[in-house]
SEMAR-194786 format. One record per residue (C-alpha): residue in three letters; x, z, y. Coordinates in steps of 0.001 Angstrom, whole numbers, plus 500000, padded with zeros to 6 digits. Each point is the difference from the previous one (the first is absolute). Layout:
ZAKOL   rest       px       pz       py
ZAKOL    ala        X        Z        Y
...
//
This chain:
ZAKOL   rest       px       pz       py
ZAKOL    unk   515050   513835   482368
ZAKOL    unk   502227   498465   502506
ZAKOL    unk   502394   502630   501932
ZAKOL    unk   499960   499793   503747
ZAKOL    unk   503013   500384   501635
ZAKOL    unk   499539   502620   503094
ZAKOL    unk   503363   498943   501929
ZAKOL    unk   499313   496436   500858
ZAKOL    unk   504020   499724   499551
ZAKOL    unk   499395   496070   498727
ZAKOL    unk   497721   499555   503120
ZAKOL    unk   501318   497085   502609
ZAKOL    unk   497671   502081   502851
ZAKOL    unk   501965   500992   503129
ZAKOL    unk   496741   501312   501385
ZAKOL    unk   499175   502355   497797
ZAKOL    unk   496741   501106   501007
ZAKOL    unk   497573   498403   497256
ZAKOL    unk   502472   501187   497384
ZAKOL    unk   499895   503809   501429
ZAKOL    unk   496128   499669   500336
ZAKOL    unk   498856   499043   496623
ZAKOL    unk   498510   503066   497569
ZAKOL    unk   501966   502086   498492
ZAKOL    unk   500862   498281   496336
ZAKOL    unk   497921   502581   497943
ZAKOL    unk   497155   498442   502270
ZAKOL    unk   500594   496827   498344
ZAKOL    unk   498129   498322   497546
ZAKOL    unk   501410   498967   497440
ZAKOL    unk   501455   496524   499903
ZAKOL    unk   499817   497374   497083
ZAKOL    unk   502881   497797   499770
ZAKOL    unk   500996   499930   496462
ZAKOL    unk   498349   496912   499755
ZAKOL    unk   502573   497069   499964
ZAKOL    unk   498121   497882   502649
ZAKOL    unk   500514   503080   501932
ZAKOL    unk   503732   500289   500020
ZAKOL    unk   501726   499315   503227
ZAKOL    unk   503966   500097   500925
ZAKOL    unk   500648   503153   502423
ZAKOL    unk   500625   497791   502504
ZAKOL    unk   497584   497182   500690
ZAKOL    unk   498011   498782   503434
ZAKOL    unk   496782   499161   498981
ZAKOL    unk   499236   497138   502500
ZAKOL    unk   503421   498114   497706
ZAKOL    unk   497376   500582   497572
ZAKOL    unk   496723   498800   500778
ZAKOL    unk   501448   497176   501566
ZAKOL    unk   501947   498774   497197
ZAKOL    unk   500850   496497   500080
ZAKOL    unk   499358   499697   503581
ZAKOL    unk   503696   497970   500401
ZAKOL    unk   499859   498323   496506
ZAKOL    unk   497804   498072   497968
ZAKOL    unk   496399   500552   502130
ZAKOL    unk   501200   500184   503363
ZAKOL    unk   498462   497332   501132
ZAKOL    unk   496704   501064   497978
ZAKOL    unk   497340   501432   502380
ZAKOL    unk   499982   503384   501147
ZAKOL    unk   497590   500910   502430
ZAKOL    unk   497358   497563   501362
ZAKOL    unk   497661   500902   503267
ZAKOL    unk   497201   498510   502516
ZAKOL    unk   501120   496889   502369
ZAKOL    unk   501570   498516   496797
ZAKOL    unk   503505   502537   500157
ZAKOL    unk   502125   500345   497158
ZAKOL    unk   503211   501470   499079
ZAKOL    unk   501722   498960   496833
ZAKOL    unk   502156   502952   497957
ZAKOL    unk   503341   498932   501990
ZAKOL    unk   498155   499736   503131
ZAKOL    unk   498627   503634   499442
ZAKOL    unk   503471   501342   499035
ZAKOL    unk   501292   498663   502935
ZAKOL    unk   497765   502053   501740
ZAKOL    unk   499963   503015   498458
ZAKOL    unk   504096   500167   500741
ZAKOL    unk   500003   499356   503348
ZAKOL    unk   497127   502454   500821
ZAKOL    unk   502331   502724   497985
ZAKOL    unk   502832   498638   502519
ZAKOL    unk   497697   500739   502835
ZAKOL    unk   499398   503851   498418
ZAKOL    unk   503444   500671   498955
ZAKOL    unk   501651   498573   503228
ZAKOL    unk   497941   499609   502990
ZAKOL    unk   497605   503083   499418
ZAKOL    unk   502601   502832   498508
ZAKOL    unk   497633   500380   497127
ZAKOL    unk   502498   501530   497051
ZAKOL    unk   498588   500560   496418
ZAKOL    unk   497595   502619   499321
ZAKOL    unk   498005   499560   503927
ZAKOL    unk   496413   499489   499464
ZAKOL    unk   498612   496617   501392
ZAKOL    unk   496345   499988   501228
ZAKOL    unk   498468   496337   499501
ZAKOL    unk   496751   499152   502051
ZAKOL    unk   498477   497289   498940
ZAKOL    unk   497617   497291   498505
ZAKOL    unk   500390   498318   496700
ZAKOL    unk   502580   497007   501053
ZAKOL    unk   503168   498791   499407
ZAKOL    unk   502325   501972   502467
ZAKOL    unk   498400   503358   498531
ZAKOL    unk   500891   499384   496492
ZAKOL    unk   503718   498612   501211
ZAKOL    unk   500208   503378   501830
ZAKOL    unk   499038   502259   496922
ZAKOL    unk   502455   498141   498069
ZAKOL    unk   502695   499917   502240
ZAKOL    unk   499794   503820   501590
ZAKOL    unk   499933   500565   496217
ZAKOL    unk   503295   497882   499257
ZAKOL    unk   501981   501447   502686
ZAKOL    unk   499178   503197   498671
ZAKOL    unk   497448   501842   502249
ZAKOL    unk   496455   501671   498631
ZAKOL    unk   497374   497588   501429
ZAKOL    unk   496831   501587   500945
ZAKOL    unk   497428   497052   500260
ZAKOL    unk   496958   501092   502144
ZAKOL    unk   496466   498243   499785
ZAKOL    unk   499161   498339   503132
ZAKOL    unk   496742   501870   500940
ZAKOL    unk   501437   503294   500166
ZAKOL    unk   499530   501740   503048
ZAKOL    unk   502268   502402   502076
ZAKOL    unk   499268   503001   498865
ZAKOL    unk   500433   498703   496087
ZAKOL    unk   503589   497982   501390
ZAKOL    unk   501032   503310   501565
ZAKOL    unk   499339   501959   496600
ZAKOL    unk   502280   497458   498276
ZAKOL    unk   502451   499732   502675
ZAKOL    unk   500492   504077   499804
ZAKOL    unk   499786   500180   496533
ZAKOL    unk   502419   497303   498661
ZAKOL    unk   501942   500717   503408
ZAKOL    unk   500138   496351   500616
ZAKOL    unk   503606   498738   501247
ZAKOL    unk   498976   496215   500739
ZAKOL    unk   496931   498035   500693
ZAKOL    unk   499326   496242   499664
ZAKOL    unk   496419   498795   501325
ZAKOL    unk   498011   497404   500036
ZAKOL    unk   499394   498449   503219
ZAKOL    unk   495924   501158   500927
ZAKOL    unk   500204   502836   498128
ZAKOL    unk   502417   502424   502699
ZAKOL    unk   496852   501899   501600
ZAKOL    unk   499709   502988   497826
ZAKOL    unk   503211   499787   498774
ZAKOL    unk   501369   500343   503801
ZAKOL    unk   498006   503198   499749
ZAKOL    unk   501246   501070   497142
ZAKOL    unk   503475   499887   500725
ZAKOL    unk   501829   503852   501101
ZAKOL    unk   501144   500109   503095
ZAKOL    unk   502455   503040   499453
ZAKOL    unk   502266   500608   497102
ZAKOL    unk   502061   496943   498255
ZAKOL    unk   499770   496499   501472
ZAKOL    unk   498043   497294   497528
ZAKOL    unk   501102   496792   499944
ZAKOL    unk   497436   497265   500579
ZAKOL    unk   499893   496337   499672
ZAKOL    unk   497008   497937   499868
ZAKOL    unk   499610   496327   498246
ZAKOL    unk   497298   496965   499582
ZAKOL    unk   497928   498891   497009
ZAKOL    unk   500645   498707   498321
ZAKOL    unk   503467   499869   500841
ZAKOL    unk   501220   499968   503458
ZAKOL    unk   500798   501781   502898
ZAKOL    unk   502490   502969   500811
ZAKOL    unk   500882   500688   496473
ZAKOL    unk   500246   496103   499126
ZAKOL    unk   502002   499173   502445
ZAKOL    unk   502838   502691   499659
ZAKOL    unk   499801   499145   496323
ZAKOL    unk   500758   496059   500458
ZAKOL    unk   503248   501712   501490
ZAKOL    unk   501257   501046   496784
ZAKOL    unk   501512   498730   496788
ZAKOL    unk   497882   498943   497227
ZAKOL    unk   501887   502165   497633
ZAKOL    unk   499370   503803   499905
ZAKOL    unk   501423   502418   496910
ZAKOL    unk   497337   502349   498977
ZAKOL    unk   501091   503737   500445
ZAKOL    unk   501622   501437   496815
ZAKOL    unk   496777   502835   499102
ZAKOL    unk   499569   502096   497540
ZAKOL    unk   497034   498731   497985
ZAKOL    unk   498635   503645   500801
ZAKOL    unk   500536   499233   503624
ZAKOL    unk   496400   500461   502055
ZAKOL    unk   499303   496732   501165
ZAKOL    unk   496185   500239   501222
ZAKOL    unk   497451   502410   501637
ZAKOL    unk   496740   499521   498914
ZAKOL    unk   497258   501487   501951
ZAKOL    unk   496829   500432   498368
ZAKOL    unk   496602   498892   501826
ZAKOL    unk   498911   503234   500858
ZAKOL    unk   496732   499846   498724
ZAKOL    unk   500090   504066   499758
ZAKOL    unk   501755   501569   502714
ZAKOL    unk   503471   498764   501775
ZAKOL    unk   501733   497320   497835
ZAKOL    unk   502654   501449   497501
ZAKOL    unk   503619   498351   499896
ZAKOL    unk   500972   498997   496633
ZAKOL    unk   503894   499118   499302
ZAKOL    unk   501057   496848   497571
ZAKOL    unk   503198   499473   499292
ZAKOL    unk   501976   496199   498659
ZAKOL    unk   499555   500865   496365
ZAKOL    unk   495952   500931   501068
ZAKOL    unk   500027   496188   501515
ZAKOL    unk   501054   498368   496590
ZAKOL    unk   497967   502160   497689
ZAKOL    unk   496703   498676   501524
ZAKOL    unk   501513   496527   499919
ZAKOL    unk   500659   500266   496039
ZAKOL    unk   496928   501670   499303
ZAKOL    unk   496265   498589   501394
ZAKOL    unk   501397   496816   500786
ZAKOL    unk   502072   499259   496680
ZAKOL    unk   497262   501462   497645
ZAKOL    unk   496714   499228   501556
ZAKOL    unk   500516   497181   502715
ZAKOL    unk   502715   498192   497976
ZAKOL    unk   500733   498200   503362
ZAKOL    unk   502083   497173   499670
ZAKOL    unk   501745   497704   502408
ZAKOL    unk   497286   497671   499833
ZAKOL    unk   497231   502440   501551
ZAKOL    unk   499161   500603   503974
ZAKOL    unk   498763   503132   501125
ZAKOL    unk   497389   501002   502677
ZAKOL    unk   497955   503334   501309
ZAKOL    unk   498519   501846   502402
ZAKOL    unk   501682   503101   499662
ZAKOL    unk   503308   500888   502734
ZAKOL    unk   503382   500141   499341
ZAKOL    unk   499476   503352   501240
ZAKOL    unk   498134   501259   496898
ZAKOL    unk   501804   499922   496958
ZAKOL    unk   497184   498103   498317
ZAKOL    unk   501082   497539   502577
ZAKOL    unk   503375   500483   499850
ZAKOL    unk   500699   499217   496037
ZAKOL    unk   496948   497606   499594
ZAKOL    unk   500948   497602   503436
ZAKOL    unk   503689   500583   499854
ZAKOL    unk   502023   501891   497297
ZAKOL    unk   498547   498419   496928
ZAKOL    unk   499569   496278   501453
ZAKOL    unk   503742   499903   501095
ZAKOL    unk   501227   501933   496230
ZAKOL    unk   498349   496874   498006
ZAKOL    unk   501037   497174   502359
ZAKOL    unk   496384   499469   501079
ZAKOL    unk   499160   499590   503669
ZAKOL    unk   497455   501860   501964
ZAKOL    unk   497379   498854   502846
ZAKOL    unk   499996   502744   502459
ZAKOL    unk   496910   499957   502413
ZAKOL    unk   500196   502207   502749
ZAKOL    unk   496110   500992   499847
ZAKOL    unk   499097   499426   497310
ZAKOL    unk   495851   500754   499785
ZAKOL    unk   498191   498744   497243
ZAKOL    unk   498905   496878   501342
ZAKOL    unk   503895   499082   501037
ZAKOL    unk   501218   501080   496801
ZAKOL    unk   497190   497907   498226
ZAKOL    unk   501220   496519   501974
ZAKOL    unk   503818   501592   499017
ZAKOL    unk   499877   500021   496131
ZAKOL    unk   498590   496200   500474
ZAKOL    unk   501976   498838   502383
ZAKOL    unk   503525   501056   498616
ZAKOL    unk   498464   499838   496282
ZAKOL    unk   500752   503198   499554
ZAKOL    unk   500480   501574   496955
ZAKOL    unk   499766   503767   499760
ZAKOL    unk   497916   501798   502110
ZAKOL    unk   500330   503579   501379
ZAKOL    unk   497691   501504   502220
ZAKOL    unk   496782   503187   499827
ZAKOL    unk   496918   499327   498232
ZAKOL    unk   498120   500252   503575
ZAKOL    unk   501635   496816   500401
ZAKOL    unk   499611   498334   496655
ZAKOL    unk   496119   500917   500716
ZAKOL    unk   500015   498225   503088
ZAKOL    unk   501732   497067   498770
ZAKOL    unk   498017   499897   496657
ZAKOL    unk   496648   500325   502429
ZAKOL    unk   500696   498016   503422
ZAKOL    unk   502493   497296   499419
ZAKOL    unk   499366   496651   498012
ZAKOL    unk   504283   499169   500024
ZAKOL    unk   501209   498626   496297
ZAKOL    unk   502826   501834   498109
ZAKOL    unk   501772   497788   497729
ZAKOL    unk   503420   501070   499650
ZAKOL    unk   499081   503731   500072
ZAKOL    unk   500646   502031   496689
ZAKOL    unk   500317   503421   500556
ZAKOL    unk   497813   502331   502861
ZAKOL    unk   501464   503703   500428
ZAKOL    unk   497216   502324   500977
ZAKOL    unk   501660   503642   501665
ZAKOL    unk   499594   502368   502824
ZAKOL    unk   497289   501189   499054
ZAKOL    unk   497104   500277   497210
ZAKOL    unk   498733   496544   498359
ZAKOL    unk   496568   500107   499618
ZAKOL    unk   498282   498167   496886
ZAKOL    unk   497583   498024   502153
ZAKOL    unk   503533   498805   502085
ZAKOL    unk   501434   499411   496970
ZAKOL    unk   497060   497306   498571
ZAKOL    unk   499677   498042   503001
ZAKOL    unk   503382   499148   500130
ZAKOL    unk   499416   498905   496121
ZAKOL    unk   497276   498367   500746
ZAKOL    unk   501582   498362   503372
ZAKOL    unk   503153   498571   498318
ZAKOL    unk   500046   500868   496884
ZAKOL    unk   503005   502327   499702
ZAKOL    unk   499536   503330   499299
ZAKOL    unk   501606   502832   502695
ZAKOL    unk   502844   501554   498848
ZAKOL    unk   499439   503703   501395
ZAKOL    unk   503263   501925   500751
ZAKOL    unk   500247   503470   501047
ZAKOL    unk   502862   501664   501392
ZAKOL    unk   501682   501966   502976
ZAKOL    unk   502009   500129   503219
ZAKOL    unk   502071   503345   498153
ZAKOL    unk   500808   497640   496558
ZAKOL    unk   500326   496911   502317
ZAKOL    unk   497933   497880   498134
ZAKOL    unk   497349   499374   497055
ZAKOL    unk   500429   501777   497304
ZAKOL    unk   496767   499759   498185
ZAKOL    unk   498468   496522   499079
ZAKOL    unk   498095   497814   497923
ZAKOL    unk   502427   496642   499024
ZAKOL    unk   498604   496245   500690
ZAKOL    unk   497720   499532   496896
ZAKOL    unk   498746   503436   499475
ZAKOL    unk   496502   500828   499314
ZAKOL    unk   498787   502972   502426
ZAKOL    unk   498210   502559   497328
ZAKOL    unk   497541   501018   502657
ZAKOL    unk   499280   500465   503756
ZAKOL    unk   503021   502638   501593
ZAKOL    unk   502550   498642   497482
ZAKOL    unk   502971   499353   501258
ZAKOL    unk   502712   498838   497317
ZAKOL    unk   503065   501954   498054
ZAKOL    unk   503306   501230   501314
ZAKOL    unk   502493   497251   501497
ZAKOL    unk   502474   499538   497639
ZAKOL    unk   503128   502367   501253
ZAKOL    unk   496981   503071   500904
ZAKOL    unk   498266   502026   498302
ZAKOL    unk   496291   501966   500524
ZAKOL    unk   498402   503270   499621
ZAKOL    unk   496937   501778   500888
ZAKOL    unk   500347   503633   500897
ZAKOL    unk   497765   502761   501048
ZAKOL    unk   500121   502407   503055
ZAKOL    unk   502525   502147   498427
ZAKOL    unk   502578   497072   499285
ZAKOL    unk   499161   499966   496083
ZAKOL    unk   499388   496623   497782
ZAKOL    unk   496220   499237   499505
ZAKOL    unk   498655   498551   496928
ZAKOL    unk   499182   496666   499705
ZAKOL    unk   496744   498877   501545
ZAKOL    unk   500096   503189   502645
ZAKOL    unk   499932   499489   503496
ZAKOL    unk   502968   501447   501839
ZAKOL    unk   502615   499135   502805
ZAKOL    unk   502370   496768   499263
ZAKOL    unk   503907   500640   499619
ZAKOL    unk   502941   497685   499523
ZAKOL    unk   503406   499221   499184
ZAKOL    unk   502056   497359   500732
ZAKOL    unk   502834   498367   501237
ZAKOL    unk   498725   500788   503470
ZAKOL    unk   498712   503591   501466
ZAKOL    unk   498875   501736   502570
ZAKOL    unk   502630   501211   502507
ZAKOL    unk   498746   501426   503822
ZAKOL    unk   502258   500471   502677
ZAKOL    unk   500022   503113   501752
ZAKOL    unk   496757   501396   497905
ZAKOL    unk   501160   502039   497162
ZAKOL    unk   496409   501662   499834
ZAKOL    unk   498409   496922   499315
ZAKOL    unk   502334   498654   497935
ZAKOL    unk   499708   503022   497532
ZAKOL    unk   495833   499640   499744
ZAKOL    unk   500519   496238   499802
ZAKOL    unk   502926   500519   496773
ZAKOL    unk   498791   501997   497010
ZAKOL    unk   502387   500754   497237
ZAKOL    unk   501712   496905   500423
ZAKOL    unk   496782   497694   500800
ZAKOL    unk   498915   498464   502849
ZAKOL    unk   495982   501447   500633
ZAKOL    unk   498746   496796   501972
ZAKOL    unk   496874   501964   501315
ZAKOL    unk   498243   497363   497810
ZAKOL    unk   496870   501231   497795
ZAKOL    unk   499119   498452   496766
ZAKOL    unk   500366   499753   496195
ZAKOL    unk   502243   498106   496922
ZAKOL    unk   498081   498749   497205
ZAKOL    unk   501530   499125   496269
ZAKOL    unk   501007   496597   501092
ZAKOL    unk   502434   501419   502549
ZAKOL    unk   497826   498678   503098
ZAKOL    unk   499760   502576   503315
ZAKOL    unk   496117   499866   501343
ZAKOL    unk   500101   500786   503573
ZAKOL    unk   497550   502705   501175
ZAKOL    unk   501000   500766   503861
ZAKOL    unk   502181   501386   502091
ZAKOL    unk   500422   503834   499275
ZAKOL    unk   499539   500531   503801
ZAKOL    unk   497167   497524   500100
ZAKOL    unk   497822   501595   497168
ZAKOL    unk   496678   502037   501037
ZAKOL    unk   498842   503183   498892
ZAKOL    unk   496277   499903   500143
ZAKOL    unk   497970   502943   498641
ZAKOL    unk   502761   500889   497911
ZAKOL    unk   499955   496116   498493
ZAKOL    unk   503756   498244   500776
ZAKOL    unk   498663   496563   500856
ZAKOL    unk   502239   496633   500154
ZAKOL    unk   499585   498023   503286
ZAKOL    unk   500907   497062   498299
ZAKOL    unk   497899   500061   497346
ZAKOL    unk   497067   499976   502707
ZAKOL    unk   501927   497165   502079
ZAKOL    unk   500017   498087   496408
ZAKOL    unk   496672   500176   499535
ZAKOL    unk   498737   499155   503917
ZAKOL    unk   502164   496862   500101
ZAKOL    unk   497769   498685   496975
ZAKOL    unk   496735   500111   502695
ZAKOL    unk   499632   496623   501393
ZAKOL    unk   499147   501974   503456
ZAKOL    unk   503595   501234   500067
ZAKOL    unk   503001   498351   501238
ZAKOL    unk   502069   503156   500310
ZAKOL    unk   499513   503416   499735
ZAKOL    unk   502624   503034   499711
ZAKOL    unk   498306   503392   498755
ZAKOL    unk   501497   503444   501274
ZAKOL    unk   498621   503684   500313
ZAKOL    unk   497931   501602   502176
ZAKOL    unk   500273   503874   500598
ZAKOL    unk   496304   501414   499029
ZAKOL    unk   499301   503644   500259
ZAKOL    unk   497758   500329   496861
ZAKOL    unk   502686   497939   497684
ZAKOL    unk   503008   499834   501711
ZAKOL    unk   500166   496644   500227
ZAKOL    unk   498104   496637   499678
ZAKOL    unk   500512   496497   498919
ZAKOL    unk   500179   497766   503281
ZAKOL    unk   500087   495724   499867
ZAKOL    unk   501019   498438   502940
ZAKOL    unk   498884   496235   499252
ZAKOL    unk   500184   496498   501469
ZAKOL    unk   497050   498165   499431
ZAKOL    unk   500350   496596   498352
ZAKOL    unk   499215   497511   502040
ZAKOL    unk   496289   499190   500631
ZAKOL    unk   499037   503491   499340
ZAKOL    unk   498665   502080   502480
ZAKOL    unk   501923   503745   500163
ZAKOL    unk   497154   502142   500302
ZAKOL    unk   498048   503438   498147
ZAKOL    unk   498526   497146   497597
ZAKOL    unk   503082   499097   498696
ZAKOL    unk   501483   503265   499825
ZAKOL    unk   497502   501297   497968
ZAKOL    unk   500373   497035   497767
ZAKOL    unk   503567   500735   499673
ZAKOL    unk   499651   503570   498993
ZAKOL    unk   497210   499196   497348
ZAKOL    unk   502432   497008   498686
ZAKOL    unk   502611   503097   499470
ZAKOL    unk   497400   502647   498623
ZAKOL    unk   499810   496942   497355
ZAKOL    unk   503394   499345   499379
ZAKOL    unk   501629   503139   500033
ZAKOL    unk   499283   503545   499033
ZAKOL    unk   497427   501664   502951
ZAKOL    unk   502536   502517   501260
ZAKOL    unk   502184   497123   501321
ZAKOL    unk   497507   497720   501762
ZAKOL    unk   500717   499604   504234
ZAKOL    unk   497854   502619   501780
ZAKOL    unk   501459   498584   503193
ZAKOL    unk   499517   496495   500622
ZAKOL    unk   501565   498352   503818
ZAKOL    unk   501046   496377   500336
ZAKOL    unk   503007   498764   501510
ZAKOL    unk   501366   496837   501741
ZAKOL    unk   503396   500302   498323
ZAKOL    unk   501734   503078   498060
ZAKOL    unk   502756   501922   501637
ZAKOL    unk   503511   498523   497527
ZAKOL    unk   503779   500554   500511
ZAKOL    unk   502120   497046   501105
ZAKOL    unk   500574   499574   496104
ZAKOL    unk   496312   499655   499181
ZAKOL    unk   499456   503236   498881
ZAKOL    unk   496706   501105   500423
ZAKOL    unk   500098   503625   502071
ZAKOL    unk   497465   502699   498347
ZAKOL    unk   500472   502497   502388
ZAKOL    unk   499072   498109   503101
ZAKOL    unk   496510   498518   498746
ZAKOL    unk   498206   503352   501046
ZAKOL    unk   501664   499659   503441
ZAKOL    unk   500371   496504   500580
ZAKOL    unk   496622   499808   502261
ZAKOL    unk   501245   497010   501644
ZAKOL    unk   498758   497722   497310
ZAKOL    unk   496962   501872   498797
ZAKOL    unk   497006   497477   500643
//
């Protein structure tokens, strides 16, 4: 086990507040970095790093690509990313360790700005761009946000959000996909900026989870966190290469997002396409129009694509499924659409990225199989009181890694979320001999029905399969007799009419697929099903969401 040095003394931070926030080290879990992939100098910046050659041999490769035919090569990107740090460091006061808030879409200037608030040494706090007020102001307080930069459209409920009492924020807005305020003080500068001397252990990122449970936790990553993700997923089940272009749906904002559309593109010399909004009909006409290689987005949007667009793919090799559960039925139409076989990830906001998945190749052993360890992690299955459970046994997934869950300001959480050492994702499921993790749930997700603990993705599995079902999400009920009872909330395929008929036919189709206690004694239909701006689908408003009950 790795030590973790309380003092900080290596730290470059001036503003010490996410150093003198973060749990207390016997809070931590524990840290693998024995590995030799995994060994850093003490003093690295990790956007030197992921940008590599950006000033040798591929700068004038491709870097990022975007609608109305914009590109930036890897020296016009560098450029970029130093004169925006300029901008921080010299025209907005920001010193190392101040958090950044970044609002906005997937496009050029918002990646520049992660890198750069990054190289100058700051904690960037990237923000999706549907969040509300009341969510901003929850980050705002929580990371105690020193500097914002905008998007230009997107001011309304971040105006709101804003204090009006206490420390001045700075602001500055800018243009996608690169213009405006920010743009313009950055053509000011020189196109040379030297990165801020951090400590690899230096936080460099708060990532907010999407909330889909209560108020969104703040999770802390640090350089060293930035590279291990790059030299794990990517290296040993991507193998990216300079040759590849990436493209997704998911924001910069999420770390899905964040390492599929930025981090691990820029590590292996690739380029990415980033498209602003990307729904599944835009990212469809994406991956043919740019050729696109690998492919990250949720397998809501792999089923629309697979199901509703006729676009050809083919240059595209690898598809990353995350964010949420794959179902089996998801899974074949893609197969059956292109050919290529998903490759289903699973991971988290508190690790950073995926830490579970099946490599290009693999054979899936059966429906809710997911894939080994990541090379660099490692998996377990324990049971309510923190113990090992045999093999085969269904329990609550932890893991170890070169990543780990740290929350600022939140030691409470942080010691349910760490167990002796392991990270307890608040994922449900079992290992079998080969190794492979079978996903179950969500342990806040599961049902308790008569005494019965019921999976409501084994039911969504199995209603996706229906040809009279284009999407359903399955939650609980409270009942007084059992406690609680299995409700679907489904989207009708098209042509088929959402009605008592169909319900009925639905919950006999389940009676026969599944044992009787876990059949849908509550059928409703919905236009649409109530997701995070990440795609996640959110159980606990389907029973509430009346809006789109048909």
């Amino acid at each position: 086990m790795t030590s973790i040095a309380s003092a900080y003394s290596e730290s470059a931070h001036l503003d010490r507040f996410v150093l003198d926030n973060l749990p207390p080290p016997d809070a931590w879990p524990e840290l693998l970095l024995n590995q030799a992939e995994f060994a850093v100098p003490p003093r690295l910046n990790c956007v030197s790093d992921v940008l590599g050659g950006a000033s040798s041999d591929r700068a004038e490769g491709l870097a990022i690509l975007a609608p109305g035919s914009f590109q930036w090569s890897y020296h016009d990107l560098d450029i970029v990313i130093n004169q925006v740090a300029q901008v921080l460091a010299e025209d907005l006061g920001m010193t190392s360790g101040n958090r950044v808030l970044v609002r906005g879409w997937n496009t050029p200037a918002f990646a520049a700005i992660w890198l750069a608030v990054v190289k100058a040494g700051g904690v960037v706090v990237p923000t999706m761009p549907l969040l509300r007020a009341k969510e901003l102001r929850h980050i705002i307080d929580k990371a105690q946000i020193t500097h914002v930069l905008y998007e230009q459209g997107l001011e309304a409920d971040l105006v709101t959000a804003l204090p009006t009492s206490g420390p001045a924020i700075t602001v500055m807005s800018y243009d996608a996909p690169w213009g405006g305020e920010l743009a313009r003080a950055a053509s000011m500068k020189r196109s040379t900026f030297e990165a801020v001397d951090t400590w690899s252990g230096d936080p460099c990122l708060i990532a907010f989870t999407s909330g889909t449970t209560g108020p969104a936790k703040a999770t802390v990553h640090t350089h060293r966190d930035i590279l291990a993700i790059c030299n794990t997923f990517p290296s040993s089940i991507l193998r990216a290469n300079d040759t590849d272009r990436f493209i997704g749906s998911p924001p910069l904002a999420f770390t899905f997002g964040l390492g599929g559309l930025l981090l691990f593109p820029l590590t292996a010399g690739a380029s990415t396409v980033l498209l602003d909004r990307a729904s599944p009909e835009a990212l469809s006409r994406g991956i043919e129009e740019y050729g696109a290689t690998i492919c990250f987005t949720a397998p809501t949007a792999y089923r629309k694509i697979a199901t509703e667009t006729s676009e050809s793919f083919p240059a595209l090799r690898i598809c990353v499924s995350a964010g949420e559960p794959l179902p089996d039925a998801t899974r074949q139409r893609w197969r059956e659409r292109t050919g290529l076989e998903l490759l289903d990830g699973l991971g988290s906001t508190e690790l950073l990225h995926i830490f579970v998945a099946n490599p290009p190749g693999t054979t899936v052993s059966s429906p809710g199989a997911i894939g080994g360890a990541v090379p660099g992690y490692r998996i377990t299955v324990l049971d309510d009181k923190g113990s090992p459970v045999s093999t085969g046994t269904v329990g609550r997934l932890a893991v170890k890694g070169p990543t780990g869950c740290r929350y600022l300001a939140d030691e409470a959480r942080q010691r349910a979320y760490v167990v002796d050492g392991w990270n307890v994702t608040g994922d449900t499921g079992w290992i079998d001999e080969s190794g492979s993790y079978h996903h179950v749930g969500r342990y806040d997700d599961m049902i308790v029905s008569a005494g019965y603990n019921i999976s409501p993705v084994e039911i969504e599995e199995l209603l996706l399969t229906h040809p009279g079902v284009y999407e359903c999400g399955v939650a609980a009920l409270p009942d007084p007799v059992r406690g609680q009872i299995v409700a679907a909330y489904v989207v009708p395929a098209a042509g088929w009419t959402a009605d008592v008929v169909l319900a009925e036919d639905l919950q006999h189709f389940a009676k026969a697929g599944l044992a009787p206690y876990k059949y849908p004694r509550h059928v409703s239909f919905r236009r649409s099903l109530p997701r995070t701006d990440s795609g996640k689908l959110q159980r606990s408003k389907l029973s509430v969401d009346a809006e789109n009950t048909r």
